[in-house]
Backbone as numpy.savetxt, mean C-alpha at the origin, in Angstrom:
# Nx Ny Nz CAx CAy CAz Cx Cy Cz
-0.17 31.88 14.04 -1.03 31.93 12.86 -2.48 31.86 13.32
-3.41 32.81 12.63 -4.95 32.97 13.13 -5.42 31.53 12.83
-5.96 30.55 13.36 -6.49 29.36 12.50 -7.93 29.78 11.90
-8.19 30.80 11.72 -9.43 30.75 10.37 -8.90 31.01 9.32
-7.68 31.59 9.29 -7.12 32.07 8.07 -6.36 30.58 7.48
-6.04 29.85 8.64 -5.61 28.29 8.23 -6.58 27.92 7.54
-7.55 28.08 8.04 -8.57 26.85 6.91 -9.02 27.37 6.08
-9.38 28.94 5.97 -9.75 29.88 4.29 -8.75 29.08 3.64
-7.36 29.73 3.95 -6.28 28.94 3.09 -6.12 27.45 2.47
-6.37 26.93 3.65 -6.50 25.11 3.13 -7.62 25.15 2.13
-9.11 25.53 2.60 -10.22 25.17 1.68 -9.86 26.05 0.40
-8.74 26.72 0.14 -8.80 27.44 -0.89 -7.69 26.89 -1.55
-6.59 26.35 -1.66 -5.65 25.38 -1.77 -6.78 23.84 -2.57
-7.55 23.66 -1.79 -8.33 22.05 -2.03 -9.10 22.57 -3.39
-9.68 24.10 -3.31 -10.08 23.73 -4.49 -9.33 24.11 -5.50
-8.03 24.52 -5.82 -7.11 24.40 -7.11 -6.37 22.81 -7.13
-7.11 22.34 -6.57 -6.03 20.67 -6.35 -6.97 20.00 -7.73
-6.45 19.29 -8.78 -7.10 18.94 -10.12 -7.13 17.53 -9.31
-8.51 17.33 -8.97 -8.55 16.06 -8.43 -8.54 14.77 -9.61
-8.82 13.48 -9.66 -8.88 12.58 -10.31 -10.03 12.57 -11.35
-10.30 11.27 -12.28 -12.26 11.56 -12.84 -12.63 10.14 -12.06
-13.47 9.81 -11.87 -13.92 8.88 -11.11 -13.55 7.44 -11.82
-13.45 7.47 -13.28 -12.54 6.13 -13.89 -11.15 6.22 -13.65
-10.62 7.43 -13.42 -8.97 7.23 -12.83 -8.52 6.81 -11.36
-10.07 7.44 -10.73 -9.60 7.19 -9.60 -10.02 5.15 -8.91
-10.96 4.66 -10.15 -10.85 3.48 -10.07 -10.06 2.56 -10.41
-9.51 3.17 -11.54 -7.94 2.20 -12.13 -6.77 1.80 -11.27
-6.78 3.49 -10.72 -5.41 3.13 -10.18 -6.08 2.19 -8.65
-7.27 2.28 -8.11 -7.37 1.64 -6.92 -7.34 0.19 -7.31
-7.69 -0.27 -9.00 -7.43 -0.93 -8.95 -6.02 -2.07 -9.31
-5.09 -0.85 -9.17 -3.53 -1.14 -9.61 -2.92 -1.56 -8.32
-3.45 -1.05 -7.16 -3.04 -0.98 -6.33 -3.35 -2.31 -5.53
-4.43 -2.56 -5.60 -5.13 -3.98 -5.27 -4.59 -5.21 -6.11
-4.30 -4.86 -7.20 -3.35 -5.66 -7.89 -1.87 -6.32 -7.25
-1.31 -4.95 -7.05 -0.11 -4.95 -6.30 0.18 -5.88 -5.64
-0.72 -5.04 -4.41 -0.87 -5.42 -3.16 -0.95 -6.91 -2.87
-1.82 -7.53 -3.45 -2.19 -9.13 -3.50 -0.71 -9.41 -4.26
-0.44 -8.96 -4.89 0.77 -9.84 -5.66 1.61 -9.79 -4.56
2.26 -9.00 -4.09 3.42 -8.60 -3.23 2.82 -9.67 -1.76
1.04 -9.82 -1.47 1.36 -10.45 -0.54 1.44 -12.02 -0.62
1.55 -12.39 -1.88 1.21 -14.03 -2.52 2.57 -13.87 -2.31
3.51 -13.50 -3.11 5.37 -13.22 -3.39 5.80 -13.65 -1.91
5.19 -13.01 -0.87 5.87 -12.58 0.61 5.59 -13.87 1.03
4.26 -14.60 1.20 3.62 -15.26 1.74 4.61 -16.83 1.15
4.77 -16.59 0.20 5.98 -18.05 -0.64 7.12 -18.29 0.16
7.65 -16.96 0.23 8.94 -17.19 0.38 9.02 -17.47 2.02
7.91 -16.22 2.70 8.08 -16.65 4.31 7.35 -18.46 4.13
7.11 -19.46 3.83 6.77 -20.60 3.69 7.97 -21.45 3.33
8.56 -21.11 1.67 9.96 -21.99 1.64 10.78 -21.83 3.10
10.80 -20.31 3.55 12.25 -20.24 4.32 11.87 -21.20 5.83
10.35 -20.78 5.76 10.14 -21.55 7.45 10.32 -23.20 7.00
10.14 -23.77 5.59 10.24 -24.85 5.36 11.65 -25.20 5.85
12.72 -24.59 5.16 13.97 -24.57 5.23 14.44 -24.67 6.39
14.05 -23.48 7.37 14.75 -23.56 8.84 14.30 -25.11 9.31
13.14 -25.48 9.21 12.43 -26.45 9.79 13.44 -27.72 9.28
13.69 -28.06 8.20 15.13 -28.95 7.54 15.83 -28.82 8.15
16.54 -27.74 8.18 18.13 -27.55 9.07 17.61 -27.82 10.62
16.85 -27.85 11.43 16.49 -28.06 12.62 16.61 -29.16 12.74
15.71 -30.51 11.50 16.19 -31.65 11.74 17.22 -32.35 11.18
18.05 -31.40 10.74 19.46 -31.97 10.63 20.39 -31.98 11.76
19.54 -30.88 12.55 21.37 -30.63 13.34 20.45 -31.29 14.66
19.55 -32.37 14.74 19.09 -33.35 15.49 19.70 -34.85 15.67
């Protein structure tokens, strides 16, 4: 494949792409940031109970 005809093509592709409006594209970044912090508070609990937990059973079987 010629690569100028790659990138006519790509830059011509990018511009039929219906990009976002600049309030959509802040919502969802901020859905995502939402998420994200939630999922790492959620993660961050449970890796804490479980290391709590192993840490119990360690001094049990002491």
């Amino acid at each position: 494949m010629n690569p100028t005809k790659y990138f006519r093509d790509a830059i011509s592709e990018l511009h039929r792409v219906s990009w976002p409006t600049r309030q959509q594209a802040v919502r969802l970044s901020v859905v995502v940031l939402i998420v994200t912090f939630t999922f790492a508070f959620v993660f961050g609990f449970f890796d804490t109970f479980l290391a709590w937990g192993y840490k119990m059973l360690l001094k049990l079987a002491n």
